[in-house]
C-alpha positions as CSV (number, residue, x, y, z in Angstrom):
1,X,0.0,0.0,0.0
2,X,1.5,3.6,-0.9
3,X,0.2,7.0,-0.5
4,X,1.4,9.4,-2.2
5,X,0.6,13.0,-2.2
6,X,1.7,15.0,-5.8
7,X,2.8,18.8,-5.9
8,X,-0.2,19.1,-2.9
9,X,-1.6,22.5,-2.0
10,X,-3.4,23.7,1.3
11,X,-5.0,26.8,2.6
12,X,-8.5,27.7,3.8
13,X,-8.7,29.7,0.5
14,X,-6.5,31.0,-2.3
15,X,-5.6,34.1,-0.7
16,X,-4.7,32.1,2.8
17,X,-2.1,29.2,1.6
18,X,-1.0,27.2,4.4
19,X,1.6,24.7,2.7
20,X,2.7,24.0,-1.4
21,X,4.9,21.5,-3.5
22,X,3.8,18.8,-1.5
23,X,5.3,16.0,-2.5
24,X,5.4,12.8,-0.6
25,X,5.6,9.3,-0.4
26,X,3.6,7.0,2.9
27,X,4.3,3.1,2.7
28,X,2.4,0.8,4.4
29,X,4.2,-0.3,7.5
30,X,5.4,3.1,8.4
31,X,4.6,5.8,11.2
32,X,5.1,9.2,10.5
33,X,5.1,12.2,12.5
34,X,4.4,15.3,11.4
35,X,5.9,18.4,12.7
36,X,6.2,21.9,12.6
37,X,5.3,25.1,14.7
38,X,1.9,25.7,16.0
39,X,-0.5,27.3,12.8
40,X,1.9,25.6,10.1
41,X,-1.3,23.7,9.0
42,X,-0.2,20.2,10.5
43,X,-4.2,19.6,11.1
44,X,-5.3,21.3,7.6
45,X,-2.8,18.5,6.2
46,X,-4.1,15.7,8.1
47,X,-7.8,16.8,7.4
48,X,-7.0,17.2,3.8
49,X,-5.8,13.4,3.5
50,X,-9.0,12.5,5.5
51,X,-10.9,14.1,2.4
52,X,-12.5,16.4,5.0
53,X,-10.6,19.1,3.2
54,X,-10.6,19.5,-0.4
55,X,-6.6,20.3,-1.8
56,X,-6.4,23.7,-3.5
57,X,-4.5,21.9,-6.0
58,X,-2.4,18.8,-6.5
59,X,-3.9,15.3,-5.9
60,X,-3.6,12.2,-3.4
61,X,-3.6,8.6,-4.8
62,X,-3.7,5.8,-2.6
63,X,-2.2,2.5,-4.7
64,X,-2.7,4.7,-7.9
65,X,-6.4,6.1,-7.1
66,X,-7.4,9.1,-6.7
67,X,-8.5,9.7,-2.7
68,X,-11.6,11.3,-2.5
69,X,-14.4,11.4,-0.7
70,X,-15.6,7.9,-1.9
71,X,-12.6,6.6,-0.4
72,X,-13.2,7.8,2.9
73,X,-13.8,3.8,4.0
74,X,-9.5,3.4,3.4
75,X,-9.0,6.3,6.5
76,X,-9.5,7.4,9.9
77,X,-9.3,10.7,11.7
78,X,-8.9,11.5,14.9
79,X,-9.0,15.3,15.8
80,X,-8.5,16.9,18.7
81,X,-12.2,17.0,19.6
82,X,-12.8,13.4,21.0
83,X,-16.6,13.3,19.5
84,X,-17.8,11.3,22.1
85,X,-21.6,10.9,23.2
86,X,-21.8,11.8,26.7
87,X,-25.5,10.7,27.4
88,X,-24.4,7.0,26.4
89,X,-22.1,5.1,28.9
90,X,-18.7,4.3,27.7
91,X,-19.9,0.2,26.7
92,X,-23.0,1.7,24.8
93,X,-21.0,4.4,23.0
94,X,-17.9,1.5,22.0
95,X,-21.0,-0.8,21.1
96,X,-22.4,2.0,18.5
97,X,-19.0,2.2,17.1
98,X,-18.8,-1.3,16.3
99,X,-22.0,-1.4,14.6
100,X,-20.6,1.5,12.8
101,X,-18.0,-0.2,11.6
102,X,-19.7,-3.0,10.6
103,X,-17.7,-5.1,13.3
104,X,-20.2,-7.8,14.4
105,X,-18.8,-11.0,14.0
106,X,-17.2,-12.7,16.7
107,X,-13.4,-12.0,16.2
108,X,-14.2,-8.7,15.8
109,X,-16.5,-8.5,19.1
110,X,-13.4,-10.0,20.7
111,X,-11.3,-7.1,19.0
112,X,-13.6,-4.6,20.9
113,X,-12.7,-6.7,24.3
114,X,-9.3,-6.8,23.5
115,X,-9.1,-2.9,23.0
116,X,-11.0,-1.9,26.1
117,X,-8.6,-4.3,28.2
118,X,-5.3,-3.1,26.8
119,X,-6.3,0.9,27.4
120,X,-7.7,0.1,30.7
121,X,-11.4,0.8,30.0
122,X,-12.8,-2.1,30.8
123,X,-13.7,-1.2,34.6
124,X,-15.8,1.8,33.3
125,X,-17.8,0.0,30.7
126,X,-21.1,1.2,32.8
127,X,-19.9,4.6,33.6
128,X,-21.3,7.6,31.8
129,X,-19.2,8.9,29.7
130,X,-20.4,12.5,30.8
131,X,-18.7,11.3,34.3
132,X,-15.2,10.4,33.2
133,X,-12.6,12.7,33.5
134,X,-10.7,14.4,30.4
135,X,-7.7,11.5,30.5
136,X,-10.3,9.0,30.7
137,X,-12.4,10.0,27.8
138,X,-9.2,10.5,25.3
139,X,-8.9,6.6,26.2
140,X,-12.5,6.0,25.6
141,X,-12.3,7.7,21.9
142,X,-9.2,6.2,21.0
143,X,-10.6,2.5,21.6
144,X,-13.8,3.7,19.3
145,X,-11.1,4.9,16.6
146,X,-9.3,1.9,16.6
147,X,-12.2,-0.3,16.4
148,X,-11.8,1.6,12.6
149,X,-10.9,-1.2,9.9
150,X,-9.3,1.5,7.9
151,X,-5.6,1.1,6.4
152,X,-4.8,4.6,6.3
153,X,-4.7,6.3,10.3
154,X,-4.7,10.2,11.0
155,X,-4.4,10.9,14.8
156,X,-4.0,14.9,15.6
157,X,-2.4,14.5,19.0
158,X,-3.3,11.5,20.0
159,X,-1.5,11.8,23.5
160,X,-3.0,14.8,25.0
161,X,-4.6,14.5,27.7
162,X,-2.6,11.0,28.8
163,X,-1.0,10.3,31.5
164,X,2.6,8.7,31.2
165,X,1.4,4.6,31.5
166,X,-1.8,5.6,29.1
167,X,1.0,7.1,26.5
168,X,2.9,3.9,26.7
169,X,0.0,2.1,26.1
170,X,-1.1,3.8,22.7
171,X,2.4,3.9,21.4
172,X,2.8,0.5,22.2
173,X,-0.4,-0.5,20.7
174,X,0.3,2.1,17.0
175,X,3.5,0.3,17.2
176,X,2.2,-3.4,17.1
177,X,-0.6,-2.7,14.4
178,X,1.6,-0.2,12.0
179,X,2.9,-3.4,9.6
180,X,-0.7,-3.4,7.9
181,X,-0.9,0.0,7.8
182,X,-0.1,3.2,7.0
183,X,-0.3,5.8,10.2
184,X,0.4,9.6,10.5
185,X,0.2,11.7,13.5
186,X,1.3,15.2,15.1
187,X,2.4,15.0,18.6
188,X,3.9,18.2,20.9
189,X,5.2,16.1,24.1
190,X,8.8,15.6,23.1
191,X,9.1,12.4,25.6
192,X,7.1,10.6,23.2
193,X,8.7,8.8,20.6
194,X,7.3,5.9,18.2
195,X,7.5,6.9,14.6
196,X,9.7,5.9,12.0
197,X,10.3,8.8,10.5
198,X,9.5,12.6,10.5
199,X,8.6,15.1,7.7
200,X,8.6,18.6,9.5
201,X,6.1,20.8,7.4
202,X,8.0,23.9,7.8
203,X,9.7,22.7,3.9
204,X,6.6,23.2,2.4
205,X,5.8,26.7,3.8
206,X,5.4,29.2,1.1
207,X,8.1,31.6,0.8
């Protein structure tokens, strides 16, 4: 699997360009993290790749197709907004993701299990999630991410809000699943280290 983005584009609008002459190359089996100063447009790039946001010029292919909005099925974004529902509890909520993602068969209802366990949310499965703290919810939305079958994964710091053993855990975890897929990610704490490489985006800053 290859992604590659060709002479790329971005800016909320013609007169506001974020970032041009994108051109890059994502394998499968990689982890990439994406760096550059606060407002550089990290988020407007992962969004764009998403096909939330439309390129202002330049294309994406994924394998040699264009990605579009009819490929949204091949990717998964995670913004900084965890996009939780808080009047569900945290089983219920996980539960409507895995009908959302078409997981229903019994491997994959063990998947869900296995998920919960390894980020430690099994013990609030009948909690609200409008009771859990900040740290706990992050965990909460991450499980519901991953429970994702897409190939392609776009987390827009994924660590915020985690304490040290819960960072360990998700690195761990992107770590152990990256060989089948293609991830990307921004990340600010500087103690936290599991890509493979690193494109910072200040190169593709217009002059």
């Amino acid at each position: 699997m290859q992604l590659i983005c060709k002479d790329l584009t971005i800016g909320r609008q013609k007169e506001h360009i974020l970032l041009t002459h994108i051109n890059l190359v994502l394998l499968e089996g990689t982890m990439t993290l994406l760096s550059g100063p606060n407002g550089i447009g990290k988020t407007s790039f992962l969004r764009t790749i998403s096909t939330y946001l439309r390129p202002l010029s330049g294309h994406i292919t994924l394998d040699g197709y264009i990605l579009d909005q009819n490929s949204q099925y091949h990717v998964a974004y995670l913004g900084h907004e965890n996009g939780l529902k808080h009047n569900l509890s945290v089983l219920e909520y996980l539960s409507f993701c895995a009908r959302l993602f078409s997981i229903s068969s019994s491997p994959q209802t063990l998947r869900l299990k296995m998920l919960m366990e390894h980020f430690n949310v099994t013990p609030l499965a009948t909690v609200p999630i409008s009771y859990l703290s900040h740290g706990q919810k992050r965990r909460v939305a991450l499980v519901g991410f991953l429970l994702n079958q897409a190939k392609i994964l776009l987390l827009d710091e994924p660590f915020n809000g985690l304490d040290r053993e819960s960072r360990t855990l998700l690195s761990s975890y992107l770590m152990e699943i990256k060989e089948n897929h293609i991830i990307l990610y921004t990340n600010h704490l500087t103690e936290v280290r599991c890509h493979d490489d690193a494109i910072d985006l200040t190169d593709y800053k217009p002059c």
